[in-house]
C-alpha positions, -999 to +999 in steps of 0.1 A: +000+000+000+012+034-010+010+064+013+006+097+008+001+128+026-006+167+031+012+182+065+015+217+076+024+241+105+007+276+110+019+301+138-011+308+162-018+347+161-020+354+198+023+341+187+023+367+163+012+396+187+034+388+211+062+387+186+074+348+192+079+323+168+062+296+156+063+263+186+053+235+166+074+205+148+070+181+125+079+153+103+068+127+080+090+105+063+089+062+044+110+042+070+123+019+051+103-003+024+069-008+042+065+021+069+057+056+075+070+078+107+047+110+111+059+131+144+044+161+157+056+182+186+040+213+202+071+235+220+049+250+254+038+284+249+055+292+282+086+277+272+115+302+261+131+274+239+102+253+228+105+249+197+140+239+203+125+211+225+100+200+197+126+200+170+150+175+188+122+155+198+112+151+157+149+148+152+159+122+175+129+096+172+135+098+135+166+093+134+165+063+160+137+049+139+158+046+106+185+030+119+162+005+143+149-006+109+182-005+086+191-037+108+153-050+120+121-059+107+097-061+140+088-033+157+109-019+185+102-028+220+085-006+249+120-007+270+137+002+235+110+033+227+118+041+262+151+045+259+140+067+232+126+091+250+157+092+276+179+104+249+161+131+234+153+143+270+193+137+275+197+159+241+175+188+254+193+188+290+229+194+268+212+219+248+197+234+282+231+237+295+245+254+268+221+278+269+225+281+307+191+275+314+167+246+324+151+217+308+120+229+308+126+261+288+128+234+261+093+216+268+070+198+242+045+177+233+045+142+212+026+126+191+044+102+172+031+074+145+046+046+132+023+027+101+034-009+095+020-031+071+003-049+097+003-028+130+006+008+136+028+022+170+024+053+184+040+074+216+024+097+232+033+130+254+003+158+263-023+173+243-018+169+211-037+141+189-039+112+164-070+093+150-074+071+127-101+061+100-123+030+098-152+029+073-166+064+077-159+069+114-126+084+126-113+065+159-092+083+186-055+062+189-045+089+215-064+111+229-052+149+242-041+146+278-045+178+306-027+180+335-036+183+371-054+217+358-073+218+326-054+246+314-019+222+317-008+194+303+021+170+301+057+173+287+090+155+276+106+174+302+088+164+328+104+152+361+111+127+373+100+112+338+072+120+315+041+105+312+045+085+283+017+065+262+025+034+239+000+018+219+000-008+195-028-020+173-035-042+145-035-020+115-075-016+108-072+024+097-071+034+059-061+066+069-047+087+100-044+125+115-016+139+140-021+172+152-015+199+179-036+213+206-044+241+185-064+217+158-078+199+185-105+228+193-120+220+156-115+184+155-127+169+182-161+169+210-140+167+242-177+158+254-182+126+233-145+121+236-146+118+193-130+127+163-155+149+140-156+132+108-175+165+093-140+178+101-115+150+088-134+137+061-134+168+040-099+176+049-092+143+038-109+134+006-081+155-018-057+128+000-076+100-012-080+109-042-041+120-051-026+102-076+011+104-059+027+090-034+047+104-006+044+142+001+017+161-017+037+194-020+004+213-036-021+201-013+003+207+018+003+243+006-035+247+007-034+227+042-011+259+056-036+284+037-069+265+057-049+264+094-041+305+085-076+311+075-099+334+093-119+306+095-099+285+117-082+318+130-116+335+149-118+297+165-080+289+181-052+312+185-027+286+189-001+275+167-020+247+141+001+218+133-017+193+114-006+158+089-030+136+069-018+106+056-041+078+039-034+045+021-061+044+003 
């Protein structure tokens, strides 16, 4: 099965304001022959050097990722994934250092997806999201997680170590969505704890129906234009982060 998909970041304009950059990170790359990595991080707000944070998260897993499977075919183990996650929190505490300042001026959200022929993997960190398509419903895989407030959530940085998620499933999806906190406002019903499919299915028909594989450079264009829309703008003032992928 070919994948394909449409990815984009937007700055949130409450960022734009207050004069800081854009927080968010991403990646989506083929990992090897048969898999896909997507990996989205959301640098906190209040962090001075979150982006920083969310760039060496992306950096590090996919870098571990393509050398796990230059020499294996399974699927890393939890104590491996772990491990993970020890080094990229190891890689912001050098970079906090050099910048004579603390971890947690470097601290991000994950959401990170591995697609397998058969299984799909995913580590989770906060509040941002991923879902996943079956038939014409859109399942959460992990859902946004708050803090002890509802206004707070959880980090990479967190001490003494963060609240990590793994999950693993039999592949059943035809088609997923990663995103940050800042999509999550549109996409899902925190009260039904549910993905909208009048939100994803739209989003994700010109997916479907692409006739390339990989990245979609056209349609990831017209992704950044929707997330800097008015329309999504007047709803979230967030940085948007937000990848499609389908198999179809």
């Amino acid at each position: 099965m070919a994948w394909r998909w449409a990815a984009a970041s937007e700055i949130g304009t409450s960022h734009i304001k207050s004069g800081e950059r854009l927080q968010d990170a991403f990646t989506v790359s083929t990992i090897g022959d048969e898999c896909v990595l997507a990996i989205v991080s959301d640098g906190a707000g209040s962090a001075k050097f979150g982006f920083s944070g969310a760039w060496l998260a992306c950096r590090v897993l996919k870098v571990r990722f393509r050398e796990w499977f230059s020499e294996n075919r399974a699927l890393p183990e939890d104590e491996t994934l772990k491990d993970w996650i020890d080094e990229v929190r190891d890689q912001i505490s050098m970079a906090a250092v050099r910048r004579e300042t603390s971890p947690r001026q470097f601290a991000a959200t994950l959401a990170a997806l591995l697609i397998a022929p058969k299984e799909i993997l995913a580590l989770h960190i906060g509040d941002s999201a991923i879902v996943g398509r079956c038939g014409s419903e859109w399942d959460s895989i992990c859902w946004p997680e708050n803090g002890e407030y509802a206004s707070t959530t959880f980090f990479i940085t967190d001490d003494p170590e963060p609240n990590l998620k793994i999950v693993r499933q039999e592949r059943q999806y035809d088609a997923f969505a990663l995103f940050s906190d800042g999509v999550g406002d549109l996409a899902l019903s925190v009260k039904d704890r549910r993905a909208h499919p009048g939100f994803f299915n739209p989003m994700m028909r010109p997916v479907d129906g692409a006739l390339a594989s990989g990245r979609l450079p056209e349609l990831s264009l017209k992704l950044r234009s929707y997330l800097a829309g008015s329309s999504v703008c007047e709803r979230t003032d967030d940085d948007k982060t937000l990848v499609l992928l389908s198999g179809v």
